[in-house]
mmCIF file of the C-alpha atoms, coordinates in Angstrom:
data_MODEL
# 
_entry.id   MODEL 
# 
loop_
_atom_site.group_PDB 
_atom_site.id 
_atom_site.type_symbol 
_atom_site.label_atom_id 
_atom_site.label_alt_id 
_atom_site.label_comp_id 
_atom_site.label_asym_id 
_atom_site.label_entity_id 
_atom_site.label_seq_id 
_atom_site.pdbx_PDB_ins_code 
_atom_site.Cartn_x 
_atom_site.Cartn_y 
_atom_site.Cartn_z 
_atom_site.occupancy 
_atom_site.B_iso_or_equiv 
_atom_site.pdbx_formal_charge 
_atom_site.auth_seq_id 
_atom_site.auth_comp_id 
_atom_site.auth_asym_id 
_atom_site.auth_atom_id 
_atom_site.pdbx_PDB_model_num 
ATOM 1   C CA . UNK A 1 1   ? 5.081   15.120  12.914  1.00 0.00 ? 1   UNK A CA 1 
ATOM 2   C CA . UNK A 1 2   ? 4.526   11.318  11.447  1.00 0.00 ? 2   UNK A CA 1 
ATOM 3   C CA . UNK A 1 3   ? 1.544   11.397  9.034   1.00 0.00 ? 3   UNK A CA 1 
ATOM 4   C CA . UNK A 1 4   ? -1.757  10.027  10.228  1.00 0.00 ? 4   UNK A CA 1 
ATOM 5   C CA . UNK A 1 5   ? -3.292  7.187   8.180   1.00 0.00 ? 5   UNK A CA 1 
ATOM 6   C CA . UNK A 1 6   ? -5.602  9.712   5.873   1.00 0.00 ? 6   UNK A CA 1 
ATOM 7   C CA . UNK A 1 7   ? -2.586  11.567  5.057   1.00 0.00 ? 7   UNK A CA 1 
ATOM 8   C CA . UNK A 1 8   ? -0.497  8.304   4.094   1.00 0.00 ? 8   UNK A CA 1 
ATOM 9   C CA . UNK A 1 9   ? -3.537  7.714   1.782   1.00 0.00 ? 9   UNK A CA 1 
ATOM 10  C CA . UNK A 1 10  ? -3.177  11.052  0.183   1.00 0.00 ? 10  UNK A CA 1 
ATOM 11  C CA . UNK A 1 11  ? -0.055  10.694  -0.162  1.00 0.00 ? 11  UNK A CA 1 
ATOM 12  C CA . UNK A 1 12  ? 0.088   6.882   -1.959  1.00 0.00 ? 12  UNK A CA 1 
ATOM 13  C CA . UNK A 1 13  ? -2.779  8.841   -4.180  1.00 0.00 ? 13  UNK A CA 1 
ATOM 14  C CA . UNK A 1 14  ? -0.356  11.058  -5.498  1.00 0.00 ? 14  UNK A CA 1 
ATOM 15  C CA . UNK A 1 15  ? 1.585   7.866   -7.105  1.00 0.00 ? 15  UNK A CA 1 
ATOM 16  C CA . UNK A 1 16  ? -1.802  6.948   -9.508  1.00 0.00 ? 16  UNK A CA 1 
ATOM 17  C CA . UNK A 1 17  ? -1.583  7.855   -12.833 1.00 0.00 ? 17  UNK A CA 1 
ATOM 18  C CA . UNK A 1 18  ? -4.496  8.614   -15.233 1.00 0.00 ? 18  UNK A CA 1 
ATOM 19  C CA . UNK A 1 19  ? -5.800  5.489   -16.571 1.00 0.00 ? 19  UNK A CA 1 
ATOM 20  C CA . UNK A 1 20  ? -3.751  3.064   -13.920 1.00 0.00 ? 20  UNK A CA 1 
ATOM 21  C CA . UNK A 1 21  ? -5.635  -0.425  -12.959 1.00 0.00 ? 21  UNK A CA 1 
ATOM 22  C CA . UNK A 1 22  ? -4.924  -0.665  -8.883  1.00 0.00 ? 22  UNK A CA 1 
ATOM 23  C CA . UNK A 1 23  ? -5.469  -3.157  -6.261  1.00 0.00 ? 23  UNK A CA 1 
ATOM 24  C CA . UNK A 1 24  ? -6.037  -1.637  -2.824  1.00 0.00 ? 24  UNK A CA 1 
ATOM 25  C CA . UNK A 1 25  ? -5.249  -3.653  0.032   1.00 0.00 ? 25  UNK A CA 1 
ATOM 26  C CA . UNK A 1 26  ? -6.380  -3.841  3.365   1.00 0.00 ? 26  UNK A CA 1 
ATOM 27  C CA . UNK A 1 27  ? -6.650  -0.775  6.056   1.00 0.00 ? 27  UNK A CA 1 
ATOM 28  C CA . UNK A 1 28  ? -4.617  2.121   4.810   1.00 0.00 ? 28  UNK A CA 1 
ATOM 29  C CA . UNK A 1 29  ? -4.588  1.489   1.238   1.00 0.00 ? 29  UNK A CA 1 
ATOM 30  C CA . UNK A 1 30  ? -8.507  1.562   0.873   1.00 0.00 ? 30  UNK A CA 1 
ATOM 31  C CA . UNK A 1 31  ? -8.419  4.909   2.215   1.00 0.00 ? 31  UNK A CA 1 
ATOM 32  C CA . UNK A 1 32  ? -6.841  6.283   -0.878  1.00 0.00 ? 32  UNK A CA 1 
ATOM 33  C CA . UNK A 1 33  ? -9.707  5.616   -2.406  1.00 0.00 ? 33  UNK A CA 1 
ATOM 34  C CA . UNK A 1 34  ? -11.270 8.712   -0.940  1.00 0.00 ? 34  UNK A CA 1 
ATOM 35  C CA . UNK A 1 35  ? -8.338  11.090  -2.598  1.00 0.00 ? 35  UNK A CA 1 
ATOM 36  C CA . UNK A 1 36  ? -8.158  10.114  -6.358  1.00 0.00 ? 36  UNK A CA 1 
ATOM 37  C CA . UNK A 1 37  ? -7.149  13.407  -7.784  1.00 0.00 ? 37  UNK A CA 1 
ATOM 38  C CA . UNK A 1 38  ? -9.767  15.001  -9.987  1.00 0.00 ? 38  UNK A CA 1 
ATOM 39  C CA . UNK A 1 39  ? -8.238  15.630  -12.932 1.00 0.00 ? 39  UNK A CA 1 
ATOM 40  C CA . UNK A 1 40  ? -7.073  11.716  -12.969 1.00 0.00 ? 40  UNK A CA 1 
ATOM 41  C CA . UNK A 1 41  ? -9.291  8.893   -14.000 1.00 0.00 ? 41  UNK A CA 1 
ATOM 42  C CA . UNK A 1 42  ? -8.011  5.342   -12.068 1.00 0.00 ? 42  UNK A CA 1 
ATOM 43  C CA . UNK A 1 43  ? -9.808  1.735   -11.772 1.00 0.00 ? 43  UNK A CA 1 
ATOM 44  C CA . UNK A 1 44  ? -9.861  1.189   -8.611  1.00 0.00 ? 44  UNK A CA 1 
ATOM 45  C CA . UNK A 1 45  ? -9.987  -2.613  -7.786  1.00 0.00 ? 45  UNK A CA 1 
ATOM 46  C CA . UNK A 1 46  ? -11.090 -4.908  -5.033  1.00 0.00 ? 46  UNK A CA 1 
ATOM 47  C CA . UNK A 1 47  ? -9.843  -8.561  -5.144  1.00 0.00 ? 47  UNK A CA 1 
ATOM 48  C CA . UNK A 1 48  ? -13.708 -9.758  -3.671  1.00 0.00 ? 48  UNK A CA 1 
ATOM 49  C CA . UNK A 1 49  ? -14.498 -8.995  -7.462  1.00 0.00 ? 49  UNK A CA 1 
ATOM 50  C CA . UNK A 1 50  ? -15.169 -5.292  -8.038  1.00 0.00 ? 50  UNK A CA 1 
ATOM 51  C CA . UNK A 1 51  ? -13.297 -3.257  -10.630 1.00 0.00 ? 51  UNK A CA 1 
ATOM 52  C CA . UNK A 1 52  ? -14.453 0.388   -10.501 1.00 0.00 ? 52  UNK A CA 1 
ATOM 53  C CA . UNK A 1 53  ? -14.226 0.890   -6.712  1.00 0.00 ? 53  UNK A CA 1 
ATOM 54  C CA . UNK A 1 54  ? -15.252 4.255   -5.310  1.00 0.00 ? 54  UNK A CA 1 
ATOM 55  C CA . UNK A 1 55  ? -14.806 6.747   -2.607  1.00 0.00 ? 55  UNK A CA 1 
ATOM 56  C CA . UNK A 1 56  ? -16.573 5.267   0.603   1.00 0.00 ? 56  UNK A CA 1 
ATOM 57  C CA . UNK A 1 57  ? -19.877 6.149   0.980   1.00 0.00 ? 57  UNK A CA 1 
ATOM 58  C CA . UNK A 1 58  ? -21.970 8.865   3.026   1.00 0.00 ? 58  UNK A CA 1 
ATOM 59  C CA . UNK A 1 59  ? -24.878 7.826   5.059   1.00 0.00 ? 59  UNK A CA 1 
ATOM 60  C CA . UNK A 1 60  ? -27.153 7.737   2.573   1.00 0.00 ? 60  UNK A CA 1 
ATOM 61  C CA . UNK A 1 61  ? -25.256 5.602   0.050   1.00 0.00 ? 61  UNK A CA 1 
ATOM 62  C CA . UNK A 1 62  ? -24.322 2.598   2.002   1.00 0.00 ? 62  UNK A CA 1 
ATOM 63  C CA . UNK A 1 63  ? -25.823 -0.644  0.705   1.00 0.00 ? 63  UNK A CA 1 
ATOM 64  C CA . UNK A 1 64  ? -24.657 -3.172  2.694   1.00 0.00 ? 64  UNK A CA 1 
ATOM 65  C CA . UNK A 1 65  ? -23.810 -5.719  -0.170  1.00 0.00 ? 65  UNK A CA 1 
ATOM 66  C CA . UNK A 1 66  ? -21.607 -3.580  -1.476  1.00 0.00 ? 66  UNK A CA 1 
ATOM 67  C CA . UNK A 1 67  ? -18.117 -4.612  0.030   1.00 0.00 ? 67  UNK A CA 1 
ATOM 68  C CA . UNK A 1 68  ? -14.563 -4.521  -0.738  1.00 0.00 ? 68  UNK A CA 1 
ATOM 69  C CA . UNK A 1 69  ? -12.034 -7.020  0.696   1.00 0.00 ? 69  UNK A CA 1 
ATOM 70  C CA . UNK A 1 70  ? -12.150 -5.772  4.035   1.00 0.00 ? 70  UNK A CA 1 
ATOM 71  C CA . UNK A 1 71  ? -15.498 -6.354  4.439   1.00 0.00 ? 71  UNK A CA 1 
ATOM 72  C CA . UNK A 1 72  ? -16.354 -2.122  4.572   1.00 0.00 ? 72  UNK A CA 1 
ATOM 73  C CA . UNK A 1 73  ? -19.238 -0.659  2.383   1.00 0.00 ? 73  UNK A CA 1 
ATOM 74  C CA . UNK A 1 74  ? -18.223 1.224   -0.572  1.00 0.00 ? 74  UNK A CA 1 
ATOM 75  C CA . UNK A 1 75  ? -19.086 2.884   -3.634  1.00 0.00 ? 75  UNK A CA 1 
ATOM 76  C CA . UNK A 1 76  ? -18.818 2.168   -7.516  1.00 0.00 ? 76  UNK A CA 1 
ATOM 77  C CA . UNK A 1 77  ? -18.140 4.444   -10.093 1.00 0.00 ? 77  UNK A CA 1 
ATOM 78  C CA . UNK A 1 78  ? -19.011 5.182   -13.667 1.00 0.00 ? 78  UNK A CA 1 
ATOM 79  C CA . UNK A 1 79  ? -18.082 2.494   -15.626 1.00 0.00 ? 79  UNK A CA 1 
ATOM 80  C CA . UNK A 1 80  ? -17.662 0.036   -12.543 1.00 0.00 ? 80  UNK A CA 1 
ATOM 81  C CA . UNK A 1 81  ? -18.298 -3.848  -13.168 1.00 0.00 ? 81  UNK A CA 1 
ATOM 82  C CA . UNK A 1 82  ? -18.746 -6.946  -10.313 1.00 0.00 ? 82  UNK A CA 1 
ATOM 83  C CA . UNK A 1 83  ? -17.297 -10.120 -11.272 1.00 0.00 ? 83  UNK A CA 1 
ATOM 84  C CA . UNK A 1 84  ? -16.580 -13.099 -8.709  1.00 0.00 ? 84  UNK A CA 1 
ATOM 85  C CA . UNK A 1 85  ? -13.849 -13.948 -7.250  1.00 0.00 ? 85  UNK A CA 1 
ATOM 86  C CA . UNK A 1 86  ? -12.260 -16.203 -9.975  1.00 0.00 ? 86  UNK A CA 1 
ATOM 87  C CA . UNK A 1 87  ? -12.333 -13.965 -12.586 1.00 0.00 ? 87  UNK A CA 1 
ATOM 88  C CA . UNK A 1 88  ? -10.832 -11.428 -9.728  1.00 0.00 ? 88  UNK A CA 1 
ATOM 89  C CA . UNK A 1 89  ? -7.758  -13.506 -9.695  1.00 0.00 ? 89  UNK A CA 1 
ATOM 90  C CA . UNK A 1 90  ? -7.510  -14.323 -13.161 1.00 0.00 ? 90  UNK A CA 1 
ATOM 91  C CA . UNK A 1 91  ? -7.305  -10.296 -13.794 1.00 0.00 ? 91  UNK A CA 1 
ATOM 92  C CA . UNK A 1 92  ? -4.353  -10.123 -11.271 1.00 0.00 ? 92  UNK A CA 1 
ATOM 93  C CA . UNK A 1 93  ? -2.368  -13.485 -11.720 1.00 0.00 ? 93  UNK A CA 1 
ATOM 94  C CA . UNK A 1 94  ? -2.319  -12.157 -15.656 1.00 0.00 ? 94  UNK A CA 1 
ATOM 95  C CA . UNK A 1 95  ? -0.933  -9.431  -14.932 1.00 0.00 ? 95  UNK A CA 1 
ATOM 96  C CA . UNK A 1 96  ? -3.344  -6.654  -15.689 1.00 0.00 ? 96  UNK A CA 1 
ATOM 97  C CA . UNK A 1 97  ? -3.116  -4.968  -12.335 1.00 0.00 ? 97  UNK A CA 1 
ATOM 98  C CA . UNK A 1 98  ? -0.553  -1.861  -12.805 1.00 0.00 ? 98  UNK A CA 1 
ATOM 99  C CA . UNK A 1 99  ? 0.016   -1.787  -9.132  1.00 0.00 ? 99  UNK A CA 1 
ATOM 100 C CA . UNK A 1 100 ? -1.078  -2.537  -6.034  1.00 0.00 ? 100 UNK A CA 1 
ATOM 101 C CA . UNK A 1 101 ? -1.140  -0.522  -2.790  1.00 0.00 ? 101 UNK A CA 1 
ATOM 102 C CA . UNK A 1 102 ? -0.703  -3.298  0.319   1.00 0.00 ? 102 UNK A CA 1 
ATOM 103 C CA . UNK A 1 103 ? 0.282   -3.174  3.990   1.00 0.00 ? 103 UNK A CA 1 
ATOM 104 C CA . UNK A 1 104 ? 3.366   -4.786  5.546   1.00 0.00 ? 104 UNK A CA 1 
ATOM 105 C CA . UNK A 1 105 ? 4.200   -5.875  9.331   1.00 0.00 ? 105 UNK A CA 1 
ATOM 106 C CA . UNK A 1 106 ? 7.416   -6.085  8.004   1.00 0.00 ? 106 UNK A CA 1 
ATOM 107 C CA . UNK A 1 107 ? 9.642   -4.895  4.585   1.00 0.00 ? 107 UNK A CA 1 
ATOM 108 C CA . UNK A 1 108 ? 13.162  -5.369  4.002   1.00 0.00 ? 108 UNK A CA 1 
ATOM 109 C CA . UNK A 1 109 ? 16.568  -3.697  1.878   1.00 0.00 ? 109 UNK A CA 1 
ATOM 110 C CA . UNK A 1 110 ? 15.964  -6.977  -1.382  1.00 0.00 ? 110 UNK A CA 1 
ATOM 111 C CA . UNK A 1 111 ? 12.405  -5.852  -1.814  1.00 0.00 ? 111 UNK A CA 1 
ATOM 112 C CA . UNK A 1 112 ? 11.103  -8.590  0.398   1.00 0.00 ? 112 UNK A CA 1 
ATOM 113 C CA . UNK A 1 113 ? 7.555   -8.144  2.013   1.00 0.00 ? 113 UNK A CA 1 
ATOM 114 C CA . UNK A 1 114 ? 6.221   -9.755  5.454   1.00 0.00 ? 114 UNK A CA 1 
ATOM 115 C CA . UNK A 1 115 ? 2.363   -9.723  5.246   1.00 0.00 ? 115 UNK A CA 1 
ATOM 116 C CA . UNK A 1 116 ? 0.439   -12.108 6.358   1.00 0.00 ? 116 UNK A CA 1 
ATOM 117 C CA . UNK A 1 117 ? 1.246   -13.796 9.284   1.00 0.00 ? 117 UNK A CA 1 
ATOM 118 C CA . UNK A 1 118 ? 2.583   -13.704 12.968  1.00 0.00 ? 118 UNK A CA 1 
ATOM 119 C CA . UNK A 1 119 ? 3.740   -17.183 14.385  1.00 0.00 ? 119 UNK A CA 1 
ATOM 120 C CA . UNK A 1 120 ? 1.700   -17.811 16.988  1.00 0.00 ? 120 UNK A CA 1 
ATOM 121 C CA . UNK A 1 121 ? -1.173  -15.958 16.362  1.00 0.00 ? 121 UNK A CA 1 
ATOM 122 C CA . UNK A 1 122 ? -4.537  -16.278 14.597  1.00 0.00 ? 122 UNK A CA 1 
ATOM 123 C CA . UNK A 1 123 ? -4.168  -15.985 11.039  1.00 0.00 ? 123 UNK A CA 1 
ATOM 124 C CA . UNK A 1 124 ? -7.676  -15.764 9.053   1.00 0.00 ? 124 UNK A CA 1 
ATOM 125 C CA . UNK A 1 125 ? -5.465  -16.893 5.709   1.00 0.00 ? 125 UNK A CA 1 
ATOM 126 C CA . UNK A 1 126 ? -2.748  -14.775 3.387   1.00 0.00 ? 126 UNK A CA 1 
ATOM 127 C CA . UNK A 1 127 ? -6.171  -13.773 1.287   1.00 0.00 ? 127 UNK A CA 1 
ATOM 128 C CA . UNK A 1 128 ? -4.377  -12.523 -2.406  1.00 0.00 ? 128 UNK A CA 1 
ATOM 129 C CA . UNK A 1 129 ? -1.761  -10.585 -0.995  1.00 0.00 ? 129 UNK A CA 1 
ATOM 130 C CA . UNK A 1 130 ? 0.783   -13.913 -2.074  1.00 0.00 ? 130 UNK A CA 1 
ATOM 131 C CA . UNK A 1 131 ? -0.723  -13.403 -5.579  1.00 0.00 ? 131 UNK A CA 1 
ATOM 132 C CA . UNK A 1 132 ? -0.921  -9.537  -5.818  1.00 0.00 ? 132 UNK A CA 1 
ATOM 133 C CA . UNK A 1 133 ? 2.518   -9.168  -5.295  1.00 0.00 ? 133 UNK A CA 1 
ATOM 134 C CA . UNK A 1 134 ? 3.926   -11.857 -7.569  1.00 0.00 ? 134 UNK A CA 1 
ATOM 135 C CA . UNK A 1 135 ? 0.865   -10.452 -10.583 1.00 0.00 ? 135 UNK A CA 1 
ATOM 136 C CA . UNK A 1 136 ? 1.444   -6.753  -9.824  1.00 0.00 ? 136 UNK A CA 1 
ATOM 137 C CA . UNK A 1 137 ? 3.801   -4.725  -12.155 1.00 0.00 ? 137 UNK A CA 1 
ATOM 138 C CA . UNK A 1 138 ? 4.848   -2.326  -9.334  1.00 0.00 ? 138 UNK A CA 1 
ATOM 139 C CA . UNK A 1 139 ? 4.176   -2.929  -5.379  1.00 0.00 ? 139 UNK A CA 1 
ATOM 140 C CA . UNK A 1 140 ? 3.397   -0.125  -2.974  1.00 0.00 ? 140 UNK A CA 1 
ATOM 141 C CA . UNK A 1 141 ? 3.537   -0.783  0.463   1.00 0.00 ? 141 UNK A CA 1 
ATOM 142 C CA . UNK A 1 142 ? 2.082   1.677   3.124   1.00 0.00 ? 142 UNK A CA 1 
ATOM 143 C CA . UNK A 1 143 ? 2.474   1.522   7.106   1.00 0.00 ? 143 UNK A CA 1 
ATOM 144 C CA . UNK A 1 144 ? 3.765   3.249   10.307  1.00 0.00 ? 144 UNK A CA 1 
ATOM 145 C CA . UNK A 1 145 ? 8.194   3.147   9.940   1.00 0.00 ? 145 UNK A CA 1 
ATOM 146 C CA . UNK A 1 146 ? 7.931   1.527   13.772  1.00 0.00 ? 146 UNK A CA 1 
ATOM 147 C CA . UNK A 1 147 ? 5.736   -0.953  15.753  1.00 0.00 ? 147 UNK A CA 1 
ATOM 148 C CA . UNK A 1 148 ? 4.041   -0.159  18.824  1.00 0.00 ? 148 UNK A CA 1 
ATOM 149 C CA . UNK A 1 149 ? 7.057   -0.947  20.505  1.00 0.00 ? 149 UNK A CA 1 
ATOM 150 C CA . UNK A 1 150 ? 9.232   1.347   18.810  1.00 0.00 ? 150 UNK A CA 1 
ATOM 151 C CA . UNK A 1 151 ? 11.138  -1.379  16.244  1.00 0.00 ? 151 UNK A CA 1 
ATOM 152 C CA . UNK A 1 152 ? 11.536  -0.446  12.904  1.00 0.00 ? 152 UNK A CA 1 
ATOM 153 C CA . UNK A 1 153 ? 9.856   -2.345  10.291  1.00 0.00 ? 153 UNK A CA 1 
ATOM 154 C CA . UNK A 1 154 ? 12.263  -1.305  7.134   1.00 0.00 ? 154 UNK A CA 1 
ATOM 155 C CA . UNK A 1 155 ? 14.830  -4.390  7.803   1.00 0.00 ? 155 UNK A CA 1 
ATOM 156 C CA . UNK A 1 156 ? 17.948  -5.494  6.802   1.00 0.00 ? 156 UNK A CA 1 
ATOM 157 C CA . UNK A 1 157 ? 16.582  -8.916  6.236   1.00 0.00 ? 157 UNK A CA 1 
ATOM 158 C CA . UNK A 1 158 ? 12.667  -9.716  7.397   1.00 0.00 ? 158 UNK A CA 1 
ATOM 159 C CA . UNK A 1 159 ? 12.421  -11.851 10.037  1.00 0.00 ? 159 UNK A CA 1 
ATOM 160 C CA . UNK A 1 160 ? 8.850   -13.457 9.814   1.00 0.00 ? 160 UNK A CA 1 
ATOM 161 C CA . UNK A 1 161 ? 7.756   -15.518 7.179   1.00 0.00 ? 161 UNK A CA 1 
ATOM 162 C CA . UNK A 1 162 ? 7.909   -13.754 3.362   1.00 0.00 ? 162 UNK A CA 1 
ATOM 163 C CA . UNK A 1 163 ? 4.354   -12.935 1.334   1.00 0.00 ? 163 UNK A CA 1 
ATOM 164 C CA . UNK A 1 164 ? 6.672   -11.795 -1.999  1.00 0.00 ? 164 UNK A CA 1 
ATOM 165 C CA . UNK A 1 165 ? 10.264  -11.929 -2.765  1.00 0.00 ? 165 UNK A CA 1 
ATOM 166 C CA . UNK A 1 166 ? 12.370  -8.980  -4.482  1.00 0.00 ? 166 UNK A CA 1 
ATOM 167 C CA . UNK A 1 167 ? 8.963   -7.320  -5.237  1.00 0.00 ? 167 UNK A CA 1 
ATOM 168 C CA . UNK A 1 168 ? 9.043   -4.065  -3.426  1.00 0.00 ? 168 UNK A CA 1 
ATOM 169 C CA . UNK A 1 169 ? 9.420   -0.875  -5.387  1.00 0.00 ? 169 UNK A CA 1 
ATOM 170 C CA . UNK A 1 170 ? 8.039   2.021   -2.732  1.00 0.00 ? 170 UNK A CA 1 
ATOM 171 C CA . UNK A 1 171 ? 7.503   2.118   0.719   1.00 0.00 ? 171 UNK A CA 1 
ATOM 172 C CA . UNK A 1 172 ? 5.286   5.104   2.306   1.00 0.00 ? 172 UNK A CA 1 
ATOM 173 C CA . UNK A 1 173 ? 5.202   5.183   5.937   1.00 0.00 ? 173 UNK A CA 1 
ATOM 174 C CA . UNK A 1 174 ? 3.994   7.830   8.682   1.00 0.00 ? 174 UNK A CA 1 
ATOM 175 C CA . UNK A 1 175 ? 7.445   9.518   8.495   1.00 0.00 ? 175 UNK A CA 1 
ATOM 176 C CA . UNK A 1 176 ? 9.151   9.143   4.741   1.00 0.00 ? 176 UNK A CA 1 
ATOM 177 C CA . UNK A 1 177 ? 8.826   7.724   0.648   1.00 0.00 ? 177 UNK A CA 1 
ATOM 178 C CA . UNK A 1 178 ? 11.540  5.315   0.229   1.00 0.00 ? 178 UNK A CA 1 
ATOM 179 C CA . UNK A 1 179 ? 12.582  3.769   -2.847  1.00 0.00 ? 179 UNK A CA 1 
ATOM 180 C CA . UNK A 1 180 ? 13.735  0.532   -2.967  1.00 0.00 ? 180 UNK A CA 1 
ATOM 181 C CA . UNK A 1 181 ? 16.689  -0.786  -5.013  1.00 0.00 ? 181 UNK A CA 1 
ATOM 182 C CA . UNK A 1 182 ? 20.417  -2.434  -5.067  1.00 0.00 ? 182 UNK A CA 1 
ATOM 183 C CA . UNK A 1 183 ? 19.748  -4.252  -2.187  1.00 0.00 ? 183 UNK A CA 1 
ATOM 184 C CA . UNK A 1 184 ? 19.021  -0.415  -0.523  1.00 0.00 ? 184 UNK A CA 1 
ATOM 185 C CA . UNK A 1 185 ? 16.348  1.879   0.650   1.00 0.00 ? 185 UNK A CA 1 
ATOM 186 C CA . UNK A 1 186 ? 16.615  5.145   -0.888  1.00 0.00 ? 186 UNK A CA 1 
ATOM 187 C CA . UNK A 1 187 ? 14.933  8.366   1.266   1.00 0.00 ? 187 UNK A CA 1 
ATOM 188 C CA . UNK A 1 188 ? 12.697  10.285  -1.537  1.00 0.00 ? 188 UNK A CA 1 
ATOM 189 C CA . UNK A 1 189 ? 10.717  12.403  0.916   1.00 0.00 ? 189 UNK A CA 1 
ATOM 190 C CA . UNK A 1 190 ? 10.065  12.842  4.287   1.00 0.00 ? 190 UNK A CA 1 
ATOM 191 C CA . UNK A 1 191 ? 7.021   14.000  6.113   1.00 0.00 ? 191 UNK A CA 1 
ATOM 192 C CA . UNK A 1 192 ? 6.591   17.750  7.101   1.00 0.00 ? 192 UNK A CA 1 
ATOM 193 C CA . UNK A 1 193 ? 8.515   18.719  10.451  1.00 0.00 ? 193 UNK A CA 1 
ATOM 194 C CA . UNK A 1 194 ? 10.128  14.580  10.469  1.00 0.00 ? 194 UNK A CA 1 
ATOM 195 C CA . UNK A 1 195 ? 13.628  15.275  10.295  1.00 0.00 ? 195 UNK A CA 1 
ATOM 196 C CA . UNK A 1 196 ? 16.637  12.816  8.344   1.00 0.00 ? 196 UNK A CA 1 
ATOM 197 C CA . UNK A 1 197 ? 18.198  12.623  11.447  1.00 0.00 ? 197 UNK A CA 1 
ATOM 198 C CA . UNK A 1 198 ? 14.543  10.580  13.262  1.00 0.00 ? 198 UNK A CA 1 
ATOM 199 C CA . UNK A 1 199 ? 14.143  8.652   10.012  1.00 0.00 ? 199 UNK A CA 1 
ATOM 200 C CA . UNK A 1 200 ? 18.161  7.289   10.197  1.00 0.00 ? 200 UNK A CA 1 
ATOM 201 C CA . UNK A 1 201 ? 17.252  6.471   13.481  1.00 0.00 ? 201 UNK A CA 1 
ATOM 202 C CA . UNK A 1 202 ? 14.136  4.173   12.368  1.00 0.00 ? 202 UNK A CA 1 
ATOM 203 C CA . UNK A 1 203 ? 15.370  2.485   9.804   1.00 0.00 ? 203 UNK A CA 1 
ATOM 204 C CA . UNK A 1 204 ? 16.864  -0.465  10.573  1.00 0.00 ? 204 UNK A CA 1 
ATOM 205 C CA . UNK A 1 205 ? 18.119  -1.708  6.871   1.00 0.00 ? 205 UNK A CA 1 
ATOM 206 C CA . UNK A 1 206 ? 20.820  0.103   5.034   1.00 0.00 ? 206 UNK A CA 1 
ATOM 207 C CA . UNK A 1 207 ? 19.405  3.874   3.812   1.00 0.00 ? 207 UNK A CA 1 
ATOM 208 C CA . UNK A 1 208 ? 21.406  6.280   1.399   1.00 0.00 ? 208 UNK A CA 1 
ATOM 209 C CA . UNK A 1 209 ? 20.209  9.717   1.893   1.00 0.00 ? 209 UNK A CA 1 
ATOM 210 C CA . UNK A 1 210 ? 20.925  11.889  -1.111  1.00 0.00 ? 210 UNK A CA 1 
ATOM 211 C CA . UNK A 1 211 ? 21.411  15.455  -0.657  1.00 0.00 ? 211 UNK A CA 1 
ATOM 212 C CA . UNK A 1 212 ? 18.603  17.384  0.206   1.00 0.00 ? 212 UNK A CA 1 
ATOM 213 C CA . UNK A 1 213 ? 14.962  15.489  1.162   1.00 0.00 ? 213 UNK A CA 1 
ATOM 214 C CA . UNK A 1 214 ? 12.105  17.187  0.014   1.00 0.00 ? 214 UNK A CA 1 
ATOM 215 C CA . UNK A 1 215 ? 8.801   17.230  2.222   1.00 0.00 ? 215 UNK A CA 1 
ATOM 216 C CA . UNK A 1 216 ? 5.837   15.486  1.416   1.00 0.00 ? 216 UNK A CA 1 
ATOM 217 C CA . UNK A 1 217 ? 3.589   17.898  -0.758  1.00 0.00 ? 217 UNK A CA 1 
ATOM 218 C CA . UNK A 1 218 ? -0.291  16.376  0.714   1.00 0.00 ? 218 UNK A CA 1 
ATOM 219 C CA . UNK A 1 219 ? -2.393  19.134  -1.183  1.00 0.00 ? 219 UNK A CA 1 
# 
């Protein structure tokens, strides 16, 4: 069965590494911040200007000015700092992010990235998305393989217009970890009970399968 968007988040978890500095994006990716494994220690930060970002909070730990970039309450953690927004970008555009988790309507086989806007309908702005992925040193992206509608979103060449070019690294959707590279996506895992055969079948840009695909280990 496709993952749901908790287990995504466990999943892009698995890719921090003790002592990373990472950007969460928007919807999925701020989830992860919930399953930092505990024997890791990560800086989690939020591009509204907080470094230090925690798991979100319980009932009785919500303070209301305490926001990441989606506008949801979280936490801080030991050792967390709040900074504004300038000095949030300054941190990123130099290149002191290690990588950042972001969604995608739209990713393609050259590592291109589709993030921000729709034609034709209401865009609130790119926010630092545009600057996140050319300041990262490795990109994540997370979302479902498909639309609504059943289209894949893993293209041969993205149709709307571009947030990053050549940029992409990994792609973790609801149904597989794909590595991009030579102008390819590469199937690294799939999730438990999703079979090669669906994922082929999704993926719209060229994919090399590789003998046998592992499943996603979320525990």
């Amino acid at each position: 069965m496709a993952l749901t968007r908790d287990q995504i988040a466990m999943r892009v978890a698995q890719e921090f590494k003790d002592g990373d500095y990472v950007n969460l994006g928007i919807g999925i990716p701020t989830l992860a911040a919930n399953y930092v494994p505990n024997d890791i220690s990560v800086m989690l930060q939020s591009e509204n200007g907080l470094l230090g970002m925690g798991p979100y909070p319980t009932e009785d730990q919500v303070d209301a000015d305490m926001i990441n970039a989606g506008k949801e309450t979280v936490t801080a953690s030991t050792g967390a700092s709040i900074f504004n927004s300038a000095e949030s970008f300054a941190m990123i555009r130099g290149g002191h992010v290690d990588f950042t988790v972001l969604g995608a309507f739209e990713v393609d086989v050259n590592g291109n990235i589709a993030s921000w806007m729709i034609p034709g309908k209401l865009v609130k702005g790119m926010g630092g998305a545009m600057d996140l992925v050319a300041g990262a040193k490795n990109i994540i992206v997370t979302m479902t393989h498909a639309d609504k509608r059943g289209n894949s979103k893993l293209l041969q060449a993205c149709t709307l217009p571009l947030t990053g070019v050549n940029c992409i690294t990994r792609i973790i959707t609801d149904l597989a970890v794909l590595e991009v590279k030579d102008a390819t996506f590469y199937l690294r895992e799939r999730a438990p009970g999703v079979s090669v055969e669906e994922i082929k079948e999704k993926t719209a840009g060229t994919l090399v399968v590789e003998g046998d695909v592992p499943e996603m280990r979320l525990s």
